[in-house]
C-alpha positions in Angstrom: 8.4 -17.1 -40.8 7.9 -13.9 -38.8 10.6 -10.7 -39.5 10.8 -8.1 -36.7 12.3 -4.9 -37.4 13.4 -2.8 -34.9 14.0 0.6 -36.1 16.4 2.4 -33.9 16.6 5.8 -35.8 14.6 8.8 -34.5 14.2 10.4 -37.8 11.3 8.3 -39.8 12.1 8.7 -43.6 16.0 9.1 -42.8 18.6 7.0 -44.6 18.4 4.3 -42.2 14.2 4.0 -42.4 14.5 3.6 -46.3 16.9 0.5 -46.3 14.9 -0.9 -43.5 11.5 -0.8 -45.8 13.3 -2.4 -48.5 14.3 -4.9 -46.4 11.0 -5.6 -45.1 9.8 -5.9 -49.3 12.8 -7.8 -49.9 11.1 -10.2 -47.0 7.9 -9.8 -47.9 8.3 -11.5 -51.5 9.4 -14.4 -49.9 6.0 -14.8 -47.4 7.6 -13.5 -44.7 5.0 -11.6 -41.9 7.1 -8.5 -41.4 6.1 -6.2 -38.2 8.5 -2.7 -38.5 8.3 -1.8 -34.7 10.0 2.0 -34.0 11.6 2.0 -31.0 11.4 5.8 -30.1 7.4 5.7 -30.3 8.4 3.3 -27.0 9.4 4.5 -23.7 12.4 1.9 -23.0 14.1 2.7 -20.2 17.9 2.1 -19.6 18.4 -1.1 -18.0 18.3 -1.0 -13.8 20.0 -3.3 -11.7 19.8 -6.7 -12.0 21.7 -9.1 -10.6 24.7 -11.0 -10.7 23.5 -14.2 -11.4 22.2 -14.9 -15.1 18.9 -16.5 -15.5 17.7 -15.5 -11.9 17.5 -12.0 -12.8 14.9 -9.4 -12.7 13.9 -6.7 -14.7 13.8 -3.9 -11.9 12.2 -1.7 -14.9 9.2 -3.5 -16.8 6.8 -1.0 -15.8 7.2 0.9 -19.2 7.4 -0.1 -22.6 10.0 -3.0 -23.2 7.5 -5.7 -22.4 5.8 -4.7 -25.0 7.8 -4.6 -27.5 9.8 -7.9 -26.4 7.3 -9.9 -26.8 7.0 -8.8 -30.3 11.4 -9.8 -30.4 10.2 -12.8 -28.7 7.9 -14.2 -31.8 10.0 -13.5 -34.1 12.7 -15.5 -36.1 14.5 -12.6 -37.9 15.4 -9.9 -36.1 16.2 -6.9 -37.5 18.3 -4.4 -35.6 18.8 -1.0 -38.0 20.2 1.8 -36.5 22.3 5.0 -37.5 25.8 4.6 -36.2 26.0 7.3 -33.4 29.0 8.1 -31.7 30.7 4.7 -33.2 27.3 2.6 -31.7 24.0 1.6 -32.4 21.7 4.6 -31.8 20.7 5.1 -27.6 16.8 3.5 -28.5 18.7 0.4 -29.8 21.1 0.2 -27.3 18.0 0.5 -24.6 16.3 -2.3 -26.1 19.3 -4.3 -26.2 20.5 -4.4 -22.7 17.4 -4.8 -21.4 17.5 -8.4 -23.1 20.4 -8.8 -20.5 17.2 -9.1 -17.5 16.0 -11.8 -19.6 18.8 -14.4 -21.0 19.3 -18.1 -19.7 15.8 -17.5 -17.4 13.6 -20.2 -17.6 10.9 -19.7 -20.5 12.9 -16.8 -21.9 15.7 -18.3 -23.1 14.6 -20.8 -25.2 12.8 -18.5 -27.1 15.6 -16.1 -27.2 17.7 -18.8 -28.6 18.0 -19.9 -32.5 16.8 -16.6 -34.4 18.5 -15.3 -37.3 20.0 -12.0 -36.8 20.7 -8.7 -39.5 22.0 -5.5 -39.0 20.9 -2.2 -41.3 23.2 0.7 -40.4 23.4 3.9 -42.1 26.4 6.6 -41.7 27.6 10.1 -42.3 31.4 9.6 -42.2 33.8 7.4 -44.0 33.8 3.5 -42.9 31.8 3.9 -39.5 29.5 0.2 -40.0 31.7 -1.9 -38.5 31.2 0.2 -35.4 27.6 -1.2 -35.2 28.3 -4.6 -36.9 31.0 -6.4 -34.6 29.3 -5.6 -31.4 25.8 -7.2 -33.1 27.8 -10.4 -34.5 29.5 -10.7 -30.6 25.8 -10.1 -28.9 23.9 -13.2 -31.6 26.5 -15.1 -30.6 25.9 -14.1 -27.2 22.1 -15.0 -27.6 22.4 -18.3 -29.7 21.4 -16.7 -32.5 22.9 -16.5 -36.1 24.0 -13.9 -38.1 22.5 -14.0 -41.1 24.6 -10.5 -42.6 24.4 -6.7 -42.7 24.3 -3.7 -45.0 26.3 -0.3 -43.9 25.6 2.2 -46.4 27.3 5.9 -46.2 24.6 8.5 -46.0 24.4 11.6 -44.2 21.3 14.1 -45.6 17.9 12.7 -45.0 16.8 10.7 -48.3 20.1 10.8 -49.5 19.9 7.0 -49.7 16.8 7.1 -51.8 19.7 8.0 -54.7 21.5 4.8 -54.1 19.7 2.3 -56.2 22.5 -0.3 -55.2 22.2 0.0 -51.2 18.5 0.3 -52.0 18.3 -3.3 -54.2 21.3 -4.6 -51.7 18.7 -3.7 -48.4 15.9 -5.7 -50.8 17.9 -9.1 -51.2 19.1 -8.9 -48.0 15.5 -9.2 -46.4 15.0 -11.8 -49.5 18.0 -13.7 -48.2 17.7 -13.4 -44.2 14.6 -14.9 -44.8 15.4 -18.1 -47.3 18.6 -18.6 -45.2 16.5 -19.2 -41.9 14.1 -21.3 -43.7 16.6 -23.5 -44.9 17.6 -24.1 -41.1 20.1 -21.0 -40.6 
């Protein structure tokens, strides 16, 4: 069982970084391969033009770093997607990676291996109830995909380590990457 992280925060050692390592522990103790892959050491274009029709599409912009770094999403069976909430969204390095997928769906020997992964979401926050601004667009693009959702943790913090005072978001992060894992072993 292989967990790919994708970290979509700029600031390594923020908020959102912490819960993603204790997600990738809580993983970890179940013998989970973990790979934490930071999207901003990757230059990821914005997606070009590609097409109308889906699954005849072409990535008009693989000459930098996505392939890369999709392959990596490719093997994978848990993907996680944790990102600050900016502007009531994922972070602009998330968002990159994520509509570049869009060169890639229903094409023959993509999509089958885009299909049936298990899906979380780590988002960390500065103002009052902002998750859900990252979490119902994930939940709408797995279902997109054919993936499942396997759950999410939005925790409110704004200073840089402030999280690292939250032993409950900290241990919730932890069985999170315990659980996304034993849920996708036991079929999803």
């Amino acid at each position: 069982m292989k967990v790919l992280l994708l970290a979509g925060s700029p600031r390594k050692g923020g908020n959102t970084d912490t819960l993603a390592d204790e997600f990738l522990r809580g993983a970890l103790t179940v013998r989970a391969k973990i790979e934490k892959v930071y999207l901003d050491d990757y230059a990821i274009r914005p997606i070009g033009p590609v097409g109308d029709v889906v699954g005849q599409r072409v990535d008009t912009r693989a000459d930098d770093d996505f392939p890369t770094v999709f392959e990596a999403f490719l093997g994978a069976d848990v993907v996680c997607f944790a990102t600050p909430v900016y502007w009531q969204g994922v972070s602009a390095q998330t968002k990159c990676f994520i509509d570049r997928l869009s060169a890639y769906i229903r094409k023959p020997g993509y999509d089958e291996r885009i299909r049936g992964k298990g899906y979380v979401v780590i988002a960390a926050y500065g103002a009052a109830d902002e998750g859900h601004w990252v979490t119902e667009p994930l939940k709408a693009g797995v279902k997109f995909l054919g993936g499942t959702y396997l759950g999410d943790l939005c925790v409110r913090a704004y200073k840089k380590g402030e999280v690292k005072e939250n032993a409950e978001a900290l241990e919730a992060a932890f069985q999170l990457g315990r659980e996304a894992v034993q849920k996708m072993k036991a079929g999803g």
